[in-house]
C-alpha positions as CSV (number, residue, x, y, z in Angstrom):
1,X,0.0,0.0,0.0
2,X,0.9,3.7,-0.7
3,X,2.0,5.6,2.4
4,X,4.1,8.2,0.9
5,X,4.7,10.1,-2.1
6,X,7.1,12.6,-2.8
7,X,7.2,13.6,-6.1
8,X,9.5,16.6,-7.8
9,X,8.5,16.8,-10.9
10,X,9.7,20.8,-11.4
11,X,10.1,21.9,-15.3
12,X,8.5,18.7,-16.3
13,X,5.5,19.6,-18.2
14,X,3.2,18.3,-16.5
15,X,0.4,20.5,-17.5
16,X,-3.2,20.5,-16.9
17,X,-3.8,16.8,-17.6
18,X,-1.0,15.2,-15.7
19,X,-2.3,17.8,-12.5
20,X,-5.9,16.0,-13.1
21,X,-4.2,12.4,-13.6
22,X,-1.8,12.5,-10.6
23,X,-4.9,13.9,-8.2
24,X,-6.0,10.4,-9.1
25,X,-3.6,9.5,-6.0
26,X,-6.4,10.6,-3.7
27,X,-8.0,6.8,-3.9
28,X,-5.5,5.5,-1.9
29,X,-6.9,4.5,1.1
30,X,-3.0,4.1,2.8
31,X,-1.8,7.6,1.9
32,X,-0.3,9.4,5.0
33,X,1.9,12.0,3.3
34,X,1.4,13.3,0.0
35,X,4.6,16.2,-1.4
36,X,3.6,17.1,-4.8
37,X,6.3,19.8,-6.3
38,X,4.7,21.6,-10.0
39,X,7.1,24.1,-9.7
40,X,6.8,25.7,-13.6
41,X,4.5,22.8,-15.3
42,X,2.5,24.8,-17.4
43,X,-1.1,23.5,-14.8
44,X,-3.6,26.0,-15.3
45,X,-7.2,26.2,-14.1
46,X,-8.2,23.1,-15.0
47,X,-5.1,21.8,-13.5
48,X,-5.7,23.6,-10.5
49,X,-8.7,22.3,-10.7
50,X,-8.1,18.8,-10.8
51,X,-5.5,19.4,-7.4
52,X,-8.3,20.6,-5.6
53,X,-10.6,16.9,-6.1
54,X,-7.6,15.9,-3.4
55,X,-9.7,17.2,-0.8
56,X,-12.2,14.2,-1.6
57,X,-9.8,11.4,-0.4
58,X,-11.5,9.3,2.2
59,X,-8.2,8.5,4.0
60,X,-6.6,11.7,5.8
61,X,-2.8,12.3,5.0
62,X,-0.5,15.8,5.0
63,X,-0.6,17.1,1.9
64,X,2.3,19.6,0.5
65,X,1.8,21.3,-2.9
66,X,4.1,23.5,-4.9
67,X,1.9,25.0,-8.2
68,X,4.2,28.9,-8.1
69,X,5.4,29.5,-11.6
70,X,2.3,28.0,-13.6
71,X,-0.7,29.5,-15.0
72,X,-3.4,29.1,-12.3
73,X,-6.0,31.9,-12.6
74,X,-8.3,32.8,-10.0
75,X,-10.6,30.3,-10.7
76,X,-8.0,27.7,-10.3
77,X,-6.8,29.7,-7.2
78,X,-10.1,29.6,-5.6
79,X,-10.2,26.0,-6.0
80,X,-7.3,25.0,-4.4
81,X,-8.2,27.3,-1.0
82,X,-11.2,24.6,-1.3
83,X,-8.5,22.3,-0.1
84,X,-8.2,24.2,3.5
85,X,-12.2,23.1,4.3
86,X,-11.1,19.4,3.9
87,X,-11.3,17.4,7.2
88,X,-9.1,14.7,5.9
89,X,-6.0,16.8,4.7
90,X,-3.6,18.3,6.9
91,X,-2.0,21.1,4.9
């Protein structure tokens, strides 16, 4: 089982639908510490977006996220402060 991920993935182009396939993580049942680093990955909203489902994991865990340097607008910004009214994620 999953119980940590740290992943740098800085200047890797991970772009909006990497973001939306790596939130996928969140169905791991296992997952105590989650470090995601998009340091300049060309995520956007939708990207943002996609982070933000994170908040829907059933399991808590600590969650570190690095998205400075992309292209998140304010809608994708308002999504991810969705992620502070989680009860499972400890940011």
């Amino acid at each position: 089982a999953l119980h940590t991920l740290n992943l740098g993935l800085s200047d890797n182009q991970v772009g909006d639908a990497g973001a939306q396939a790596l939130a996928t993580v969140r169905e791991s049942t296992a997952l105590c510490t989650l470090d995601l680093d998009f340091f300049r990955n060309w995520i956007g909203d939708a990207g943002a977006e996609g982070l933000a489902t994170l908040k829907e994991s059933t399991a808590p865990f600590i969650l570190t996220l690095n998205v400075r340097r992309n292209q998140v607008g304010d809608a994708g910004a308002e999504a991810l402060a969705t992620l502070r009214e989680s009860t499972a994620l400890h940011t």
